[in-house]
GULO-699643 format. One record per residue (C-alpha): residue number from 0; y, z, x. Coordinates in nm, 4 decimals. Example, Ala and Ser with C-alpha at 12.3 -4.5 7.8 and 13.67 -1.06 7.14 Angstrom:
<pts>
resi=0	py=-0.4500	pz=0.7800	px=1.2300
resi=1	py=-0.1060	pz=0.7140	px=1.3670
</pts>
This chain:
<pts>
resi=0	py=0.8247	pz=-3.7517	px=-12.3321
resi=1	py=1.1447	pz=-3.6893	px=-12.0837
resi=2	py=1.1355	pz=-3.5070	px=-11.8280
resi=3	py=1.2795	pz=-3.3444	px=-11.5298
resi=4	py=1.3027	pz=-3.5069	px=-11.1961
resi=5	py=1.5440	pz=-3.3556	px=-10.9017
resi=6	py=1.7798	pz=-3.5987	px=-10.8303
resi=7	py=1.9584	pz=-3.4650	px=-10.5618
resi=8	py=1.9011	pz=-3.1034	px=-10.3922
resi=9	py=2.2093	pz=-2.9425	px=-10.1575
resi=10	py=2.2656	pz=-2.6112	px=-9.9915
resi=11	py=2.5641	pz=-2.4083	px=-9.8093
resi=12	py=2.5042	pz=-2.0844	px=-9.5800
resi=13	py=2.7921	pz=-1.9462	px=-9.4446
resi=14	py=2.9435	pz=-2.0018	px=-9.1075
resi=15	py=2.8949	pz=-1.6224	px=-8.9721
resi=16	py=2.6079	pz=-1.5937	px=-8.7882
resi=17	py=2.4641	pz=-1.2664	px=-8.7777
resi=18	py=2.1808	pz=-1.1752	px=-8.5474
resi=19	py=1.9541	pz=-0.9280	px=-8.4814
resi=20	py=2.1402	pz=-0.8049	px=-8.2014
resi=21	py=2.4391	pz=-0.7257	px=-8.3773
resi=22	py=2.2583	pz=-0.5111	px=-8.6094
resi=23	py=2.1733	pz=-0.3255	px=-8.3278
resi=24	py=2.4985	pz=-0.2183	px=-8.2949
resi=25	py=2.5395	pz=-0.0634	px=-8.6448
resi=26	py=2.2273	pz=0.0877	px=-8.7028
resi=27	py=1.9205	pz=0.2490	px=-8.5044
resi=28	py=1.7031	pz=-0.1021	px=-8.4976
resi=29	py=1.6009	pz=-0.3774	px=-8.2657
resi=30	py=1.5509	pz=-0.7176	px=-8.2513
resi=31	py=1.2006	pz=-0.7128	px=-8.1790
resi=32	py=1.1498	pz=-0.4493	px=-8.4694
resi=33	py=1.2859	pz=-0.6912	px=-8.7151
resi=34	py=1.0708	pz=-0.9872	px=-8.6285
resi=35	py=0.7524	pz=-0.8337	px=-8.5921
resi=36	py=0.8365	pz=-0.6992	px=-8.9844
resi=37	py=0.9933	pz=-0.9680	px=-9.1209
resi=38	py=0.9888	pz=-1.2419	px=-8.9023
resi=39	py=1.4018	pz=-1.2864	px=-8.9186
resi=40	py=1.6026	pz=-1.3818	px=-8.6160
resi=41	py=1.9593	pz=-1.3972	px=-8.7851
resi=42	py=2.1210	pz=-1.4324	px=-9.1175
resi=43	py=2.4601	pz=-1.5904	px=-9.2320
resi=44	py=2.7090	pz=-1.3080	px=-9.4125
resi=45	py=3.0206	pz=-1.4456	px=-9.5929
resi=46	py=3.3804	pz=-1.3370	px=-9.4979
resi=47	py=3.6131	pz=-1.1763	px=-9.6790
resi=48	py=3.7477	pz=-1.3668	px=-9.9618
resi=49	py=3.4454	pz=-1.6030	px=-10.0008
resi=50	py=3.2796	pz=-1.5893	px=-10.3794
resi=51	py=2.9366	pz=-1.6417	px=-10.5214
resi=52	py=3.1242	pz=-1.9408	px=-10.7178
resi=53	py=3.2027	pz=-2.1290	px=-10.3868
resi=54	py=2.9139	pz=-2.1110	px=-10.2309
resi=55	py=2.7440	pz=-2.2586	px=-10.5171
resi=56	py=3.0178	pz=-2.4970	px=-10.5436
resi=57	py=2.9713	pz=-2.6441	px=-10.1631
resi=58	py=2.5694	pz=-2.6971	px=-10.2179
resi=59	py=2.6287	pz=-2.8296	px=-10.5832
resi=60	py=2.8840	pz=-3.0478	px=-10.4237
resi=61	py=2.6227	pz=-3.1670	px=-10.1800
resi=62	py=2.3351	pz=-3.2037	px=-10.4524
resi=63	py=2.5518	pz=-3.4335	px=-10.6062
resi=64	py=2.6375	pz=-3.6724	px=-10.3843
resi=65	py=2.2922	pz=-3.7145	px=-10.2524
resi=66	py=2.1678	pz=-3.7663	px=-10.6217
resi=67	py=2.4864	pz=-4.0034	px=-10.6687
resi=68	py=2.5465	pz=-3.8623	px=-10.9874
resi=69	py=2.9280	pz=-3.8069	px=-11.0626
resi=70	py=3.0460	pz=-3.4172	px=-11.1477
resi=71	py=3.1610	pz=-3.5731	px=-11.5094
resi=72	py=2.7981	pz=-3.6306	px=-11.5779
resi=73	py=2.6863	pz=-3.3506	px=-11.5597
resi=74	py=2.5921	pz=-3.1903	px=-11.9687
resi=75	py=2.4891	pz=-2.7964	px=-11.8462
resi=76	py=2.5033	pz=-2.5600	px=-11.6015
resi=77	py=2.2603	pz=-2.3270	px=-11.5068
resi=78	py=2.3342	pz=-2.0425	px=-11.2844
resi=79	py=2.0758	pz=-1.8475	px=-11.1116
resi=80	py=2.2232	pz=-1.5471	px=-10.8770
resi=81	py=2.2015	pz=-1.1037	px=-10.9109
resi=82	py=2.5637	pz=-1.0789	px=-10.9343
resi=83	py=2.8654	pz=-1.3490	px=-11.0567
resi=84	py=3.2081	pz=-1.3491	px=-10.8385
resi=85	py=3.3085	pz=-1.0320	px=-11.0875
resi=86	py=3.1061	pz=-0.8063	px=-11.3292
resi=87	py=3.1708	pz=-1.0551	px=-11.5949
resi=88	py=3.2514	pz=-1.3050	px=-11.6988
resi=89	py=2.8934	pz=-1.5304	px=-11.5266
resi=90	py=2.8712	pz=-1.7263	px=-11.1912
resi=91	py=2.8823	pz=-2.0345	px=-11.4018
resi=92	py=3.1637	pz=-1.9961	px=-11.5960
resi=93	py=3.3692	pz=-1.9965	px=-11.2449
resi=94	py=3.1856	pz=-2.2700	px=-11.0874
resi=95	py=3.2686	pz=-2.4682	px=-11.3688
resi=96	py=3.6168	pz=-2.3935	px=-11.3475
resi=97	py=3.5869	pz=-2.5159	px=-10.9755
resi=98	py=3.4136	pz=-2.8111	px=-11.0604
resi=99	py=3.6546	pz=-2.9223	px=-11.3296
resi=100	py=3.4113	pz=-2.9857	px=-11.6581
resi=101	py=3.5174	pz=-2.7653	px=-11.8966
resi=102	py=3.3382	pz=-2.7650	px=-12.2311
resi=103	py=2.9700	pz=-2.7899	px=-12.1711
resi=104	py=2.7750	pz=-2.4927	px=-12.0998
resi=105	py=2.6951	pz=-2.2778	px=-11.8526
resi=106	py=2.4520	pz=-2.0353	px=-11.8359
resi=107	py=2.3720	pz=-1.7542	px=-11.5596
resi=108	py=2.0175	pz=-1.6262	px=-11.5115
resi=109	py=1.9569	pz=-1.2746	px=-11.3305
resi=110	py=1.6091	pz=-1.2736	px=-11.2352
resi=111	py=1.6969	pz=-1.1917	px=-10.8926
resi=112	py=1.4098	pz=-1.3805	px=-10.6518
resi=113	py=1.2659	pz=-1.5259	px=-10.8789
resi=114	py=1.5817	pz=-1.6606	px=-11.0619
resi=115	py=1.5697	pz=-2.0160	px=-10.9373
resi=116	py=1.2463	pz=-2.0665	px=-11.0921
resi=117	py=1.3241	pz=-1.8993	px=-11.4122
resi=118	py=1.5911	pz=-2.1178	px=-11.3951
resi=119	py=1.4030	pz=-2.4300	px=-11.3442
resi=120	py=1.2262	pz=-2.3541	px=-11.6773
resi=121	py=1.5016	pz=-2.3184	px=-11.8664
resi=122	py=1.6367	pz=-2.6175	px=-11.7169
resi=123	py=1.3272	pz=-2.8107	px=-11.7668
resi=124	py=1.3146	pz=-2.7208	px=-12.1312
resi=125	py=1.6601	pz=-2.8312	px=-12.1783
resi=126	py=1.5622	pz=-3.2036	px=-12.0862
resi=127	py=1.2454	pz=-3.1969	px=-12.2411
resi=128	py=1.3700	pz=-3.1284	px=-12.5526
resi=129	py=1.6108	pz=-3.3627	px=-12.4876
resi=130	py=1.8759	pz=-3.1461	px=-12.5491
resi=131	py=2.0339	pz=-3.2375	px=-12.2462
resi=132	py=1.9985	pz=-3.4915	px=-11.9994
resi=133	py=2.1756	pz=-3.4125	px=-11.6612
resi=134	py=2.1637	pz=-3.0518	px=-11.5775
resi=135	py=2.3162	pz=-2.8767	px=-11.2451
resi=136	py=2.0154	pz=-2.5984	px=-11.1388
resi=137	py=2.2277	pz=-2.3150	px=-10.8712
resi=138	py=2.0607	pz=-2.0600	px=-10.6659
resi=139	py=2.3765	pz=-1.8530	px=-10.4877
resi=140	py=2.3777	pz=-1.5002	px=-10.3905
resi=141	py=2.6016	pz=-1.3126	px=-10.1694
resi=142	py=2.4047	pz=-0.9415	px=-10.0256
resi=143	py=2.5946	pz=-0.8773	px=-9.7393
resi=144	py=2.8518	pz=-0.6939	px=-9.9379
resi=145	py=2.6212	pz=-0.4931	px=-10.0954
resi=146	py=2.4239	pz=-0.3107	px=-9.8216
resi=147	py=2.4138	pz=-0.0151	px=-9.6409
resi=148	py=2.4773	pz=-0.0733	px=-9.2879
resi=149	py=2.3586	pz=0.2297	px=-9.0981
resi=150	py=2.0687	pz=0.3591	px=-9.0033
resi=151	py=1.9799	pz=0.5489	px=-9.3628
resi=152	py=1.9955	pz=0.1647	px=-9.4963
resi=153	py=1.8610	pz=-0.0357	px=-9.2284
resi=154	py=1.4985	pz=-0.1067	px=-9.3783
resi=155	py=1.6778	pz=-0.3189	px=-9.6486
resi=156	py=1.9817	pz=-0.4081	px=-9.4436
resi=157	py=1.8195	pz=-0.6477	px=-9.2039
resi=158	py=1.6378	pz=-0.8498	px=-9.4312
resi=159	py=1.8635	pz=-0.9917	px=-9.6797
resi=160	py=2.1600	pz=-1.3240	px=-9.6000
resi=161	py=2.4061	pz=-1.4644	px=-9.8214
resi=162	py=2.3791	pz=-1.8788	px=-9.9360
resi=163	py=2.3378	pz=-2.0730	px=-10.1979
resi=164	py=2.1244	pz=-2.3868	px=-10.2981
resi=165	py=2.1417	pz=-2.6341	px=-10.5908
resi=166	py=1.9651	pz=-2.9147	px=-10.7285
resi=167	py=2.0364	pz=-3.1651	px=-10.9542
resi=168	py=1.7757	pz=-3.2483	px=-11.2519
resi=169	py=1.8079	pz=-3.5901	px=-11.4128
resi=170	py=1.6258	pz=-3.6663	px=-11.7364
resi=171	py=1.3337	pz=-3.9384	px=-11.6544
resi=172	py=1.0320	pz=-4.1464	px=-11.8076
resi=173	py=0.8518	pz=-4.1791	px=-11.5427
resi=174	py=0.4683	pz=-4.0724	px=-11.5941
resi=175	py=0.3390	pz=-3.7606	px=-11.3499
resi=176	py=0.6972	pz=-3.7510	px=-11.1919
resi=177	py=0.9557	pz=-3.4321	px=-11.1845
resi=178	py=0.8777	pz=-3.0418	px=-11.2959
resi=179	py=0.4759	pz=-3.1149	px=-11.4239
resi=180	py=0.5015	pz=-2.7249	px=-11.5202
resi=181	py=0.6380	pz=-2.3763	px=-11.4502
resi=182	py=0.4933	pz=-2.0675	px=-11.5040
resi=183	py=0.6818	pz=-1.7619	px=-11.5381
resi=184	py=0.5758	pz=-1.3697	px=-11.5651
resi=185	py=0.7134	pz=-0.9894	px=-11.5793
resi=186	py=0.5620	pz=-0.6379	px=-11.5575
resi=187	py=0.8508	pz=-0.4339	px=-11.5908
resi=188	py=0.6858	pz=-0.1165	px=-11.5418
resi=189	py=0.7570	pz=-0.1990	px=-11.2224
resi=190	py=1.1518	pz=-0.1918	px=-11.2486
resi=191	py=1.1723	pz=0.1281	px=-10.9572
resi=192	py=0.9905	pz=-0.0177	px=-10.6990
resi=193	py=1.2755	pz=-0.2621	px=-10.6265
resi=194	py=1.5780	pz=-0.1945	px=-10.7870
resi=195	py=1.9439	pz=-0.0956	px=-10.7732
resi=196	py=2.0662	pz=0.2216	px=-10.9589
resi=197	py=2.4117	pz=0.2510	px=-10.9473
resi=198	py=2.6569	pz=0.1463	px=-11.1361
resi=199	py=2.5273	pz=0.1786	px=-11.4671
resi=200	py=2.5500	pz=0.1224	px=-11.7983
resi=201	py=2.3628	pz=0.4400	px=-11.9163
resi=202	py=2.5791	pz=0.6767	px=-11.7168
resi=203	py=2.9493	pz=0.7962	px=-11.8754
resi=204	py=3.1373	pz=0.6292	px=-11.6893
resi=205	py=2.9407	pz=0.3704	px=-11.5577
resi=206	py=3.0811	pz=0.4167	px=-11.2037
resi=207	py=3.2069	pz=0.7846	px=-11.0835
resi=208	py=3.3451	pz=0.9078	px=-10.6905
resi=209	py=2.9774	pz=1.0993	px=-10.6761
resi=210	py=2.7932	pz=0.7446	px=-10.6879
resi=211	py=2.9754	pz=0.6644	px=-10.4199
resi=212	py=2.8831	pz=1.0271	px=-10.1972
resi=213	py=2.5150	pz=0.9115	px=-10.1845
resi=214	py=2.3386	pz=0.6004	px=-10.1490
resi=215	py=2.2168	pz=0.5187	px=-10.5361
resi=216	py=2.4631	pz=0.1904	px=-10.5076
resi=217	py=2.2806	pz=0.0567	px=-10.2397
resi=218	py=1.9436	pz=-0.1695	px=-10.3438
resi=219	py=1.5980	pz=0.0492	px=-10.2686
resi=220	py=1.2614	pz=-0.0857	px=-10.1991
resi=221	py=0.8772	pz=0.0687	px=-10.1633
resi=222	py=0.8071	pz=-0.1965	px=-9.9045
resi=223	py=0.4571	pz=-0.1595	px=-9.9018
resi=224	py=0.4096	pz=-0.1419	px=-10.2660
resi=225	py=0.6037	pz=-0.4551	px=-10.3291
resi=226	py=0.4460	pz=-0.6712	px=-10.0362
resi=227	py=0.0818	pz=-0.5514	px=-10.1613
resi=228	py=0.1465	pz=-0.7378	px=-10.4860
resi=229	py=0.3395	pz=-1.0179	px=-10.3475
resi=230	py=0.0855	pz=-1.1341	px=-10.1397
resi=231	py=-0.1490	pz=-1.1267	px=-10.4610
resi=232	py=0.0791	pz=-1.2672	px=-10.7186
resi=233	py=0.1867	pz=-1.5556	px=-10.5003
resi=234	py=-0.1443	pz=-1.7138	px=-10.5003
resi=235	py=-0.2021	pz=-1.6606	px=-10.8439
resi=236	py=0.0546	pz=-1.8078	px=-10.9645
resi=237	py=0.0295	pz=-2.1118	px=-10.7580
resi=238	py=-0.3199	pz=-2.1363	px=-10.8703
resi=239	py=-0.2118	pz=-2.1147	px=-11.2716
resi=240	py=0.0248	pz=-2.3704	px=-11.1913
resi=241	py=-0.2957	pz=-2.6281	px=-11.0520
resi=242	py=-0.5533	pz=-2.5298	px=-11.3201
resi=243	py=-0.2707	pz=-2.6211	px=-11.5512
resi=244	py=-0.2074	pz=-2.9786	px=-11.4106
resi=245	py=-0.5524	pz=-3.0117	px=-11.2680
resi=246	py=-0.4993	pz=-3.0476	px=-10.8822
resi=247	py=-0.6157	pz=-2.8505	px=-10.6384
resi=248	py=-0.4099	pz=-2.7434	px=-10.3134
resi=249	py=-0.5708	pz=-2.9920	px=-10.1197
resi=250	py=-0.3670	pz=-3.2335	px=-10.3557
resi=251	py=-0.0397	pz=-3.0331	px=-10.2785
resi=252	py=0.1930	pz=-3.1432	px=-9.9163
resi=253	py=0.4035	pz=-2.8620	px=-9.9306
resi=254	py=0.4111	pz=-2.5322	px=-10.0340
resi=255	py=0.7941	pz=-2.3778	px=-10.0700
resi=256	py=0.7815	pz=-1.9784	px=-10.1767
resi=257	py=1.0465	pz=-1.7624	px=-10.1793
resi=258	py=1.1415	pz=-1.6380	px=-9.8525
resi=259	py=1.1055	pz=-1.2836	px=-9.8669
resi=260	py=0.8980	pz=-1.2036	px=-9.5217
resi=261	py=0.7241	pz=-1.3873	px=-9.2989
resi=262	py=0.4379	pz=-1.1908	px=-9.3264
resi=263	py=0.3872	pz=-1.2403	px=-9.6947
resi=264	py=0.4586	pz=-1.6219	px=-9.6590
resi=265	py=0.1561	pz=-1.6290	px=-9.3725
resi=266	py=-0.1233	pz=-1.3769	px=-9.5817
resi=267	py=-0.0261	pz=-1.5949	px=-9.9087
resi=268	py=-0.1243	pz=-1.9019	px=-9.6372
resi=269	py=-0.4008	pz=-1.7720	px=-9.5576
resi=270	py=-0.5174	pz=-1.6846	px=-9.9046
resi=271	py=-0.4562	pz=-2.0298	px=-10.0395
resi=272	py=-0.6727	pz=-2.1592	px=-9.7716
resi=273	py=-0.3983	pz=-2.3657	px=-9.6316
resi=274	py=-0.2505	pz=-2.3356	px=-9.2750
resi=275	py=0.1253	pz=-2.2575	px=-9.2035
resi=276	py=0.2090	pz=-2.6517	px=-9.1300
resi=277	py=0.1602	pz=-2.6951	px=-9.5109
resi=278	py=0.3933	pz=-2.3898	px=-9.5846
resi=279	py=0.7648	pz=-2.4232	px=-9.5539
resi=280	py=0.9497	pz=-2.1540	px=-9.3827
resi=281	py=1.3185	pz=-2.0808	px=-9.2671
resi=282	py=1.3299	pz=-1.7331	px=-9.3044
resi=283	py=1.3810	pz=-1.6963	px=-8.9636
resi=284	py=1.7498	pz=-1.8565	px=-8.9868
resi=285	py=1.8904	pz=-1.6681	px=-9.3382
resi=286	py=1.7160	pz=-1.3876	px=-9.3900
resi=287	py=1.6514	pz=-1.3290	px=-9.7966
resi=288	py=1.8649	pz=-1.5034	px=-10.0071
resi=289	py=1.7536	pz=-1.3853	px=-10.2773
resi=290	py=1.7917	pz=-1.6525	px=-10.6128
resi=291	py=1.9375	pz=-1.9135	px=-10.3013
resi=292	py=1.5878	pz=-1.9092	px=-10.1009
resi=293	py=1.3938	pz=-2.1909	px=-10.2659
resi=294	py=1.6758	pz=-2.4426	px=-10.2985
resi=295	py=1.8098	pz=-2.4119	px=-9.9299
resi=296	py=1.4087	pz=-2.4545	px=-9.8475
resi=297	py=1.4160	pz=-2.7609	px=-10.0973
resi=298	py=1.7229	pz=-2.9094	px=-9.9229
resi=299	py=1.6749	pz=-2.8537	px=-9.5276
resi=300	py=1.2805	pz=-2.9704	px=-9.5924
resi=301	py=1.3881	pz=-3.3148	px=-9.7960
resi=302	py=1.6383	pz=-3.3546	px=-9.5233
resi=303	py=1.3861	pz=-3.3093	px=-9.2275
resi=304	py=1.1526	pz=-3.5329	px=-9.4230
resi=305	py=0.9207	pz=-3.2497	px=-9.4935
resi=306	py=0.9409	pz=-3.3388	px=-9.8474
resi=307	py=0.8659	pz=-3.7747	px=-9.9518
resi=308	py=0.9048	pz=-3.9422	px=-10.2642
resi=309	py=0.5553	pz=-3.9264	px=-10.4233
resi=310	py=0.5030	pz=-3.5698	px=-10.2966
resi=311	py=0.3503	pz=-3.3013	px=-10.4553
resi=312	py=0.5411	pz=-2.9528	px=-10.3675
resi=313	py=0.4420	pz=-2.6395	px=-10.5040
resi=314	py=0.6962	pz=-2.3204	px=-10.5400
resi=315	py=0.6294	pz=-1.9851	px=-10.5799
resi=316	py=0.8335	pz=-1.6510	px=-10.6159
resi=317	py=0.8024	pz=-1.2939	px=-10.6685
resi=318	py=1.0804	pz=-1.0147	px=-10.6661
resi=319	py=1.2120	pz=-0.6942	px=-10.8425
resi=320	py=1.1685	pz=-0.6569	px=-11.1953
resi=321	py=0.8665	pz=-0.7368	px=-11.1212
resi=322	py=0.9171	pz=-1.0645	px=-11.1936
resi=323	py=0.6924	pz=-1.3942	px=-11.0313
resi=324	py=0.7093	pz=-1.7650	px=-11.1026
resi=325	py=0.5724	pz=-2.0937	px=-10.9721
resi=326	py=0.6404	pz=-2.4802	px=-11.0170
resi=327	py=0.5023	pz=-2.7984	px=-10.9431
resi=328	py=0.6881	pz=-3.0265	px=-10.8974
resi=329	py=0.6097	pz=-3.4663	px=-10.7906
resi=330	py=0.9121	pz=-3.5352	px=-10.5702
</pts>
């Protein structure tokens, strides 16, 4: 049976540099308030003009190369991000465009932090099945554009970056190598917890100047609603994902969840049983990029030499909806 190895993995943050301190200045917050709550020290925020497209462009460009795979060889794209360059049509359809391989297909997933992973399924299935045998996996998101920055907005303001991450998933024979299994889940009475309500489809028109007078276009969050069953479904997840392969997480080198808060990434340690050296973390540097988070992870932690051929890496990732996934993958 084929399956699906990662080839090559890439990732592009911005060049802006935004830090704690220079939130400061737009809203009542401090530096030390934000790392003591979320453990983030900066975040990169795109300029104008830059596009959802083009930053997953630059790390599929990247993914590429270090796979040496050529663009023309690629069969399917699949795009995981919360929002494409415009309202329609899909991220994909313009990175294709700026790629230059027109005709094959290209798919967007919104599953917002847990998109890559959703999108690693679907990926996964594609080469199983054989359907396809050379698939381009993107994670891009841009927030920055999206948030209220002022004081009213701050508690979701400071947490979230803009970047993008892709990998590049090569059909293979090789026994108990590639995506072993993914496991993906929903409880969608959970939708309001984490969730943006404005604009919308259900209201005539869909965007009016009073959604603009009050803050239903920015993204709301029950904080402590939504890290209380993060730091439950994490672990579970990763543990379906074991019982289905049979290993343990003694058998895993590195664990790569969505970065979402530092404290979540070092309870979810802590329930695994696992200390943080086995946990990969750069939350600290981009903030939460949302759909991006696990493939920049992927990339800088290959690159550092975190992640070996031959190792076993485990990912993980829970977000609105509420949606949660996990991987495992042999490197």
């Amino acid at each position: 049976m084929k399956r699906a190895r990662i080839a090559g993995v890439g990732h592009y943050v911005p060049e802006r540099v935004v830090t704690n301190f220079d939130l400061e200045k737009l809203m009542d917050t401090s530096d030390e308030w934000i790392r003591e709550r979320t453990g983030i020290v900066e975040r990169r925020w795109v300029e104008e003009g830059e596009t959802v497209s083009g930053l997953g462009q630059k790390a599929a460009t990247m993914a590429l190369e270090r796979a040496g795979i050529d663009v023309s060889d690629i069969e399917c794209i699949v795009f995981a991000t919360m929002a494409s360059d415009h309202e329609f049509p899909g991220a994909g359809c313009f990175l294709q465009e700026k790629l230059e391989i027109p005709g094959i297909p290209a798919l967007d997933v919104r599953n917002q932090c847990s998109g890559f992973l959703y999108g690693l399924s679907v990926a996964d299935m594609f080469i199983r099945t054989e359907t396809y045998r050379n698939v381009l996996l993107v994670g891009a998101e841009i927030q920055s554009t999206g948030l209220d920055l002022t004081t009213r907005g701050r508690d979701m303001a400071v947490l979230f970056g803009d970047g993008a991450g892709a990998v590049v998933l090569v059909a293979s024979d090789e026994p108990e190598r590639g995506v072993l299994t993914t496991h993906l889940h929903a409880d969608g009475k959970y939708t309001k917890k984490l969730w943006g309500q404005y604009p919308s489809v259900t209201h005539h028109p869909r965007v009016a100047p009073e959604m603009l007078e009050g803050d239903g276009i920015y993204p709301k969050m029950e904080g402590r609603y939504v890290f209380k069953h993060a730091v439950t479904r994490f672990p579970e997840v990763i543990h379906e994902a074991l019982k289905a392969t049979g290993y343990s997480i003694d058998d895993v080198d590195l664990v790569v969840p969505h970065q979402a808060n530092q404290r979540i990434t070092e309870a979810v340690a802590q329930r695994l049983g696992i200390g943080m050296d086995k946990m990969f973390s750069n939350i600290h540097k981009y903030g939460n990029t949302t759909a991006a988070t696990i493939p920049i992870c992927l990339s800088e932690a290959r690159a550092e030499g975190r992640i070996k051929d031959g190792d076993l890496v485990a990912l993980a990732a829970f977000g609105s909806g509420f949606t949660w996934a996990s991987a495992l993958v042999r490197w």
